[in-house]
C-alpha positions in Angstrom: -18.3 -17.3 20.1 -15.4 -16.7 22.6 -14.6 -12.9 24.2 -12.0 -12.9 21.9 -14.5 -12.1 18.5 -16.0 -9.7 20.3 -15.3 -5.7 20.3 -14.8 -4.1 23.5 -16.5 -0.9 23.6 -15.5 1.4 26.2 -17.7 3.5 27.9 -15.8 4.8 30.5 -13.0 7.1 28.8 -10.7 6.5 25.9 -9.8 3.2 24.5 -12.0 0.2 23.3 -12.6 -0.7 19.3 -11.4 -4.7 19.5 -10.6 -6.8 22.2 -7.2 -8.1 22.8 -5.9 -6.3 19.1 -2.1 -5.8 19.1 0.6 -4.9 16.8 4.5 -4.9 17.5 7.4 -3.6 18.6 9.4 -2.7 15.3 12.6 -4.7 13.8 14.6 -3.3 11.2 14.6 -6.2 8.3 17.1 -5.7 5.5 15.6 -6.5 2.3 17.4 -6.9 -1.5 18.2 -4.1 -2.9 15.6 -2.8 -5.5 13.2 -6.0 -4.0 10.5 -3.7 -3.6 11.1 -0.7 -6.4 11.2 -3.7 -9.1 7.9 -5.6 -7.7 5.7 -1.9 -8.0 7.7 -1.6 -11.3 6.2 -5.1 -12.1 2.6 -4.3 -11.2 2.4 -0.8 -13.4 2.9 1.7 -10.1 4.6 4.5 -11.7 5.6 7.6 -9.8 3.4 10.5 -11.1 4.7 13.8 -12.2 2.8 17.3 -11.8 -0.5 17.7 -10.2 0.1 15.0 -7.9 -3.5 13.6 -6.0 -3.9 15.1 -2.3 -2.9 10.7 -1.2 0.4 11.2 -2.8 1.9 14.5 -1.6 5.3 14.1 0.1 5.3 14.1 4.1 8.4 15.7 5.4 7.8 14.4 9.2 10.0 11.5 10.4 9.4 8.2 11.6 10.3 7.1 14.8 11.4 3.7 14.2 11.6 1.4 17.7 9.8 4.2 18.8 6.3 5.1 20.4 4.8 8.7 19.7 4.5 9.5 16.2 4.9 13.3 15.2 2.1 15.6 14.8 0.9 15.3 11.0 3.1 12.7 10.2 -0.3 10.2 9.4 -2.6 12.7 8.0 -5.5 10.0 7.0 -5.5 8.7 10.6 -9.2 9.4 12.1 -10.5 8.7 15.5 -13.8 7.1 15.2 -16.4 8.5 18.8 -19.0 7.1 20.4 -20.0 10.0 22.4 -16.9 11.3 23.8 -15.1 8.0 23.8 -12.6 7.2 21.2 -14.0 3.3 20.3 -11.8 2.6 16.9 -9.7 3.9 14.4 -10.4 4.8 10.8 -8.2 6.3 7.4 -9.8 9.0 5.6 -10.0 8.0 1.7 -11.6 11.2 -0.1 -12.8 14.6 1.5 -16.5 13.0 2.8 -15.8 8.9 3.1 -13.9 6.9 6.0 -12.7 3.2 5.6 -13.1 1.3 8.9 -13.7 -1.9 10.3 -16.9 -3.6 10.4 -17.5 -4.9 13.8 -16.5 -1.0 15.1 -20.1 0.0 14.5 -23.1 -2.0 16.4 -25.3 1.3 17.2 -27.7 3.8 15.2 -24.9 6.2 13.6 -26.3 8.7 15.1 -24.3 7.5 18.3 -20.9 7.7 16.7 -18.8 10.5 14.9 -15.3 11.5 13.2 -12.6 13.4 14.5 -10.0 14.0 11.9 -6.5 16.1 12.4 -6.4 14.2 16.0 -3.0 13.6 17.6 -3.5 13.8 21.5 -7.0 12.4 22.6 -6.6 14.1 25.7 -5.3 17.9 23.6 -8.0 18.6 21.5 -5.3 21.2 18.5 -6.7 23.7 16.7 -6.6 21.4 13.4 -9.7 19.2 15.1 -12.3 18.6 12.7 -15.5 16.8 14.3 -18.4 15.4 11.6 -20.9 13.6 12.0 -21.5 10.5 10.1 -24.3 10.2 7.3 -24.3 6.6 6.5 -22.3 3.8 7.4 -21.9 0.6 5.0 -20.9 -2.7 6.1 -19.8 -5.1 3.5 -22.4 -7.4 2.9 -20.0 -10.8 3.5 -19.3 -9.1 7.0 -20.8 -11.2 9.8 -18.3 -11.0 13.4 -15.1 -10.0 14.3 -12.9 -12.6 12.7 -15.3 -13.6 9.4 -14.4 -11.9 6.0 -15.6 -8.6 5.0 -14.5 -6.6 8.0 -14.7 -3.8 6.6 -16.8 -0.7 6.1 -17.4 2.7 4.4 -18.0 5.7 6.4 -19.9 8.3 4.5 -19.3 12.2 6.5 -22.0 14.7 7.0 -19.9 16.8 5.0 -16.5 17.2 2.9 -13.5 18.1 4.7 -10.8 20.5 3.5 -7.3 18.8 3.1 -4.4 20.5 4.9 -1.0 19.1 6.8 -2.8 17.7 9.5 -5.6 16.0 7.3 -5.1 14.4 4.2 -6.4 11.2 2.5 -4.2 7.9 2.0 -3.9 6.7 -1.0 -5.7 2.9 -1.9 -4.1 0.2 -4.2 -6.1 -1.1 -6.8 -7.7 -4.6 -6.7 -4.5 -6.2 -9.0 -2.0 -5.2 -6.2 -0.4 -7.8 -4.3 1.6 -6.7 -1.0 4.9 -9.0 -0.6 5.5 -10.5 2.4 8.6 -9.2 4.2 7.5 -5.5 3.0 7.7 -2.9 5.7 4.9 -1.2 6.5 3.2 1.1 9.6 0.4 0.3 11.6 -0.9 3.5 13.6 -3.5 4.6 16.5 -3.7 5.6 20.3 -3.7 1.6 21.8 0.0 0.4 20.6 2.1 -0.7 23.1 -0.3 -1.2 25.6 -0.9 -4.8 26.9 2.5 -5.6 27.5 2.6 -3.4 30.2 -1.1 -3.5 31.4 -0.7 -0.2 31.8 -2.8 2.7 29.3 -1.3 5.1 27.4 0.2 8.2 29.2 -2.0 11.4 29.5 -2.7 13.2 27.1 -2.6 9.9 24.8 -0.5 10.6 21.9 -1.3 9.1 18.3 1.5 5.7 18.2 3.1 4.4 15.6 4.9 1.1 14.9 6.3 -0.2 11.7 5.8 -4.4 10.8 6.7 -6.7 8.0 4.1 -8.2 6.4 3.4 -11.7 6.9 1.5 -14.2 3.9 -1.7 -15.9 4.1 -0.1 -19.6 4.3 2.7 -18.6 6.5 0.2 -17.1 8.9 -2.3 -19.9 8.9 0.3 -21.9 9.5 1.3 -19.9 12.6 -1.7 -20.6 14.2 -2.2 -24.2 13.2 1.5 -24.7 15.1 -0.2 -24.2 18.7 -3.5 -23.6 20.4 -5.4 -21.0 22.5 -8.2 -21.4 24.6 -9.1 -17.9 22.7 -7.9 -19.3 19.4 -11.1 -19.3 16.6 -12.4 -22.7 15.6 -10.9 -24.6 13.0 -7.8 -24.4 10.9 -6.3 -21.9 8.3 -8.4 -18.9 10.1 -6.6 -16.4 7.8 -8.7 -15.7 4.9 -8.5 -14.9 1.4 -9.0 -11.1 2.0 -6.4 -10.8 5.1 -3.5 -10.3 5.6 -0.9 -11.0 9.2 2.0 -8.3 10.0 4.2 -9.0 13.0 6.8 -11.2 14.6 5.8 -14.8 14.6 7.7 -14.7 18.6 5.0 -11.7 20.0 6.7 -8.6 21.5 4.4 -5.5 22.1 1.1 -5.2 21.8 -2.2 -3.2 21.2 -5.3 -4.0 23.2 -8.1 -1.5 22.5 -8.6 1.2 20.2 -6.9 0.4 17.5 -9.8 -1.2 15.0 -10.5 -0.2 12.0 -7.0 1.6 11.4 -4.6 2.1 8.4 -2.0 -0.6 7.7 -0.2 1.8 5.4 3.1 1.3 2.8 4.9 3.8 1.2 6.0 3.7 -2.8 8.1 6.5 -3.3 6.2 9.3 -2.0 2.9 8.1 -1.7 1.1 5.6 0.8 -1.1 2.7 0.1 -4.0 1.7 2.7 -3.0 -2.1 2.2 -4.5 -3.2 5.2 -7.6 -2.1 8.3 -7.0 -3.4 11.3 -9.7 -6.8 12.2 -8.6 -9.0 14.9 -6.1 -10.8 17.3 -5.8 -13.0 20.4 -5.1 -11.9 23.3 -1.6 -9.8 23.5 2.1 -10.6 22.6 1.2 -13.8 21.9 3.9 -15.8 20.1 2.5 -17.3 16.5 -0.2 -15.0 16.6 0.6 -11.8 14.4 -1.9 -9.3 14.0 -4.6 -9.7 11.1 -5.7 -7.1 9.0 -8.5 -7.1 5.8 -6.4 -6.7 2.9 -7.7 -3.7 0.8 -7.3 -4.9 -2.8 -9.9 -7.3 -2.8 -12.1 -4.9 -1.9 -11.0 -1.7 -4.4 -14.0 -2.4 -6.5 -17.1 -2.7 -4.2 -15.2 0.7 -2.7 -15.2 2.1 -6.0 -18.6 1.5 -6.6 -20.0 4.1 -4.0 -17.2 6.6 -4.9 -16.7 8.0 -8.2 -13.5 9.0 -8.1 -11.3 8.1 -5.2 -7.6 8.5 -4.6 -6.4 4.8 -6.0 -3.6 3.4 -7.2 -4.5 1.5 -10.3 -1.5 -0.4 -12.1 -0.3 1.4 -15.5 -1.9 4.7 -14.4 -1.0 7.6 -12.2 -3.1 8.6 -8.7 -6.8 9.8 -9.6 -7.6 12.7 -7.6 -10.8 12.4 -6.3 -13.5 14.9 -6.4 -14.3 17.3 -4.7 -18.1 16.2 -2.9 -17.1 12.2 -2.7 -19.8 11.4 -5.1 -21.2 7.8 -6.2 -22.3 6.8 -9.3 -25.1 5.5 -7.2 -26.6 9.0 -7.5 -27.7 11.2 -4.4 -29.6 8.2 -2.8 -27.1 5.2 -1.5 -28.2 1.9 -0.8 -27.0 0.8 2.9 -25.0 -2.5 2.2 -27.6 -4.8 4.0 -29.8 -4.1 0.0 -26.4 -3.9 -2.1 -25.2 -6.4 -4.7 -23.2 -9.0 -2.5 -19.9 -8.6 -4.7 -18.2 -11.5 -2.8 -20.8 -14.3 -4.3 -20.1 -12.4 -7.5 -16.4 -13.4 -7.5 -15.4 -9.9 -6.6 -13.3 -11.5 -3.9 
């Protein structure tokens, strides 16, 4: 396989995660009015009244749109996923003890790796910084590199985390939820905006932010089938059934490192869905080569299946708040995903 399918992992100081990731610069897109409040009206999303889940509290920071830092807070689920001391990939916290990532982040022992959550400045430790160690981490079972289905995985904490302003989990779409293309949404972590200007982010490396539209499967595939790459993957119609492309199909800026495994997040009313983790890209500000992210609903089930109760968005049905220790039906003993069910050959996905 080419350098492109494999992670970088810095060892040297902030930075690593994926090679050549990126994301891009943001574009205001006028859509119809009431496009998007009469497609979540179509699929059941309700707003819910009192005793809102912890996912779908209201955020009163504001977005910078066109621009770079994000404020502190303003992405509570955002987590910064350590090897040692270096910040390798990014990660969206889900309930008070479990972390969705990608994958291909995680190629050591997990005793190697842990989770900083309430992170803004990598370089400015606050006093909100909450370090745990990881118990268990699950790849999916259909996972096998960089650009395959499946990137994804389930990081189980040490312990449960208390949810405050600066750490809070992000809501997840159920498996019937379909994410139009054109939609608006926000890609986050501390490698945006990077390759364009070989440069790395300023001292003390504040947490970026950049909003996308979403582009579909066909369009995207069809992006990549209009020109070639020496670090393009084999074949046609990479994009697969479980991702998803968000970007400009001209390239603008870019991400390099650092920004696997993070939330592609979009807001309904006043909460957020995960609809996306951040998998792979070539190179930087390529043109017809959008980012690609694993799309989450496919995957709401097998998640749901090591979790009893997580914060999800199911259609026709308000937020579940999820419980307090994280717990899965499983019982006390999980099975790492290498002995799980394969839910893929079981038409899961």
């Amino acid at each position: 396989m080419r350098g492109w399918v494999t992670p970088v992992l810095s060892r040297s100081g902030e930075g690593g995660g994926r090679s050549r990731v990126y994301n891009y610069l943001p574009r205001h897109i006028r859509s119809p009015a009431g496009l998007w409040s009469e497609r979540w009206s179509q699929l059941g999303l309700a707003k819910t009244g009192p005793g809102k889940a912890a996912c779908e509290q209201p955020m009163e920071s504001p977005r910078i749109v066109g621009g770079n830092n994000a404020e502190n807070g303003a992405w509570p689920w955002q987590v910064s996923i350590r090897e040692g001391s270096n910040h390798i990939c990014g990660g969206s916290l889900i309930a008070e003890s479990w972390v969705v990532s990608a994958a291909h982040c995680f190629n050591g022992n997990k005793s190697v790796y842990h989770v900083n959550l309430g992170e803004y400045q990598l370089q400015n430790p606050s006093e909100n910084l909450v370090s745990v160690s990881i118990k268990e981490i699950y790849h999916h079972p259909s996972y096998t590199n960089i650009s395959s289905s499946g990137d994804i995985a389930l990081v189980e904490l040490e312990r449960a985390v208390s949810f405050n302003e600066v750490i809070r989990p992000i809501c997840l779409p159920a498996s019937s939820v379909e994410f139009p293309a054109g939609m608006e949404c926000w890609v986050t972590g501390w490698a945006l905006f990077v390759c364009l200007s070989s440069e790395s982010l300023e001292a003390p490396k504040t947490l970026q932010e950049v909003q996308v539209p979403l582009i579909d499967r066909d369009t995207c595939n069809n992006l990549f089938n209009t020109s070639s790459y020496p670090d393009d993957p084999q074949g046609t119609d990479p994009i697969k059934q479980d991702m998803i492309c968000a970007g400009y199909p001209e390239g603008e800026k870019d991400a390099c490192q650092g920004d696997s495994g993070g939330p592609l997040v979009c807001k309904w009313d006043n909460a957020w869905l995960l609809a996306g983790v951040v998998s792979w890209g070539v190179e930087c500000a390529r043109p017809n080569r959008p980012g690609v992210y694993i799309l989450l609903p496919p995957y709401a089930d097998w998640i749901q299946g090591y979790l009893r109760t997580i914060p999800v968005t199911v259609p026709g049905m308000s937020v579940m708040q999820p419980n307090s220790a994280g717990a899965s039906p499983l019982g006390p003993g999980l099975v790492p995903l290498a002995h799980a069910h394969n839910w893929a050959s079981m038409g899961h996905l």
